[in-house]
Phi, psi and omega in degrees: 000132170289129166292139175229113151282145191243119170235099165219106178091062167133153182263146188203105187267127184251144181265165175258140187259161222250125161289141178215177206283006179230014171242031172292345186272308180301269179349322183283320189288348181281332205264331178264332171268354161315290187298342184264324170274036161234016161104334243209024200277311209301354190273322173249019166272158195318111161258162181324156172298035168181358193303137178246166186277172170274149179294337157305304172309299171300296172355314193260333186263358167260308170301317185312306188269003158260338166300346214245329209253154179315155191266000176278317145351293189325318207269334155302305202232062183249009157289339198282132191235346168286118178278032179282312179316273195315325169305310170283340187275356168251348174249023129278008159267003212230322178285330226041224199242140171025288177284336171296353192279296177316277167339293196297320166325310187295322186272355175310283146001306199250008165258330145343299210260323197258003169280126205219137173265128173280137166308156184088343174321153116290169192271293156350305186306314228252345160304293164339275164310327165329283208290338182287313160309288151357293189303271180314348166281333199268300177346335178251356157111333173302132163270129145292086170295152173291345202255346152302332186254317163323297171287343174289324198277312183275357181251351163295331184319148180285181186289329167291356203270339176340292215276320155307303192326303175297324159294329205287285185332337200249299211265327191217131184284132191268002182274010174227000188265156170271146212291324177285329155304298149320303172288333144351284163298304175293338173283003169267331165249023154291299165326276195318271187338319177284306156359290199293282209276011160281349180275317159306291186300334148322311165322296198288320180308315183284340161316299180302309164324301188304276159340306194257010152296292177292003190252002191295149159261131210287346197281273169297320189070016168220076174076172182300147209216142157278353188268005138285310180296342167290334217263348182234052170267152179240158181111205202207145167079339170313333199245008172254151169251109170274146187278190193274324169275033202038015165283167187248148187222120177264166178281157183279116169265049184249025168220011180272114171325077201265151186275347203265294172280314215020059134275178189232148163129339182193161146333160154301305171341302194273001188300127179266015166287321187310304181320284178336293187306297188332303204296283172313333167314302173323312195287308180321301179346281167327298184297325193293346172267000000 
């Protein structure tokens, strides 16, 4: 890119921006505030009828704008000694002509009105886009006021979005707040809103921790288990398994409890204190007849 230097009260430089076939709406806007801070806009804006620009002026605004446009462009329009001529003859090439203006206006125009912002959206994002549709609708000649894109902006919100809306609506007049204010405002209760639910989840996890803490097996420590209510079974056979082939297959009883003794390792059944105390009842038996 060619550099133009402005020198007013101080040295400055500007780049000149390259026109290329899909950036003429971004391009004008670069190019009329370049020219207007290098003195020279007035040689190619709309002016009085025979009015003529200064000649000094015009020069420099026709080098500027044969320096900034494609060089096959040069050579198209190197008859031209007005730089108005070169100003108007790109934007009917680049715009066209009045009804492709209009069309293209109308569908702006209806994207515009159907932009709706999604949960999950940033404010930022959905900003961005807003004024990039906006831009290019002024670019075709719709004028857009600011308190229009405001309000285009607060009636796209999702539903979470409800309740700033409604203070903003309530609180402030929107036919003077900027546009960047309003967007502001919703990124501070954008903010808020991720707070709240990192806060929440943190909640549930410790909540899910908990439970399944208390839900634990007292042995092992992974979850819930049946081999207490087995470690207090009465009766034979509680601690086997038959196989397919009708054989018994016991279970690892090393984490079983006995309720009788509270030793691990067996049944109340299988306790040989129990045993022991039976065996002796036997023995008492005789003398006692």
């Amino acid at each position: 890119m060619a550099m133009v230097p402005v020198k007013e009260g101080g040295s400055m430089a500007f780049q000149c921006p390259a026109l290329t076939p899909t950036n003429y709406p971004v391009w004008v806007v670069k190019v009329k505030s370049i020219m207007d801070a290098y003195g020279i806009l007035e040689a190619v804006e709309p002016r009085a009828l025979g009015a003529e620009p200064d000649a000094k002026k015009a020069k420099q605004a026709l080098a500027f704008l044969f320096q900034a446009i494609p060089e096959e462009m040069v050579l198209q329009m190197a008859s031209f000694t007005d730089p108005k001529q070169v100003w108007d003859g790109l934007k009917t090439r680049y715009l066209g002509v009045e009804r492709v203006r209009t069309a293209r206006l109308q569908t702006l125009r209806r994207e515009l009105e159907g932009l709706r912002m999604k949960d999950g959206d940033l404010v930022d994002d959905f900003a961005t886009k807003l004024t990039g549709l906006a831009s290019k609708a002024i670019s075709l000649g719709c004028e857009i006021e600011e308190k229009e894109l405001v309000r285009r902006l607060l009636d796209a919100m999702p539903k979470s979005y409800l309740q700033i809306v409604a203070s903003i609506e309530q609180c402030f007049e929107l036919d003077s707040m900027l546009f960047d204010e309003a967007v502001g405002r919703l990124k501070a209760y954008e903010e808020r809103i991720k707070g709240t639910e990192k806060s929440e989840d943190t909640q549930g996890n410790l909540l899910l921790v908990s439970h399944e803490k208390s839900h634990g097996c007292k042995h092992c420590g992974g979850g819930s288990s049946s081999r207490d209510d087995l470690g207090r079974g009465r009766g034979k056979g509680r601690g086997s398994v038959k196989g397919r082939d009708g054989s018994e297959r016991y279970r690892d009883k090393s984490h079983v409890k006995c309720y009788k003794c509270g030793e691990y390792g067996h049944y109340n059944n299988e306790c040989p204190k129990l045993k022991n105390e039976e065996a002796n009842l036997i023995d008492e038996e005789p003398t006692l007849m």
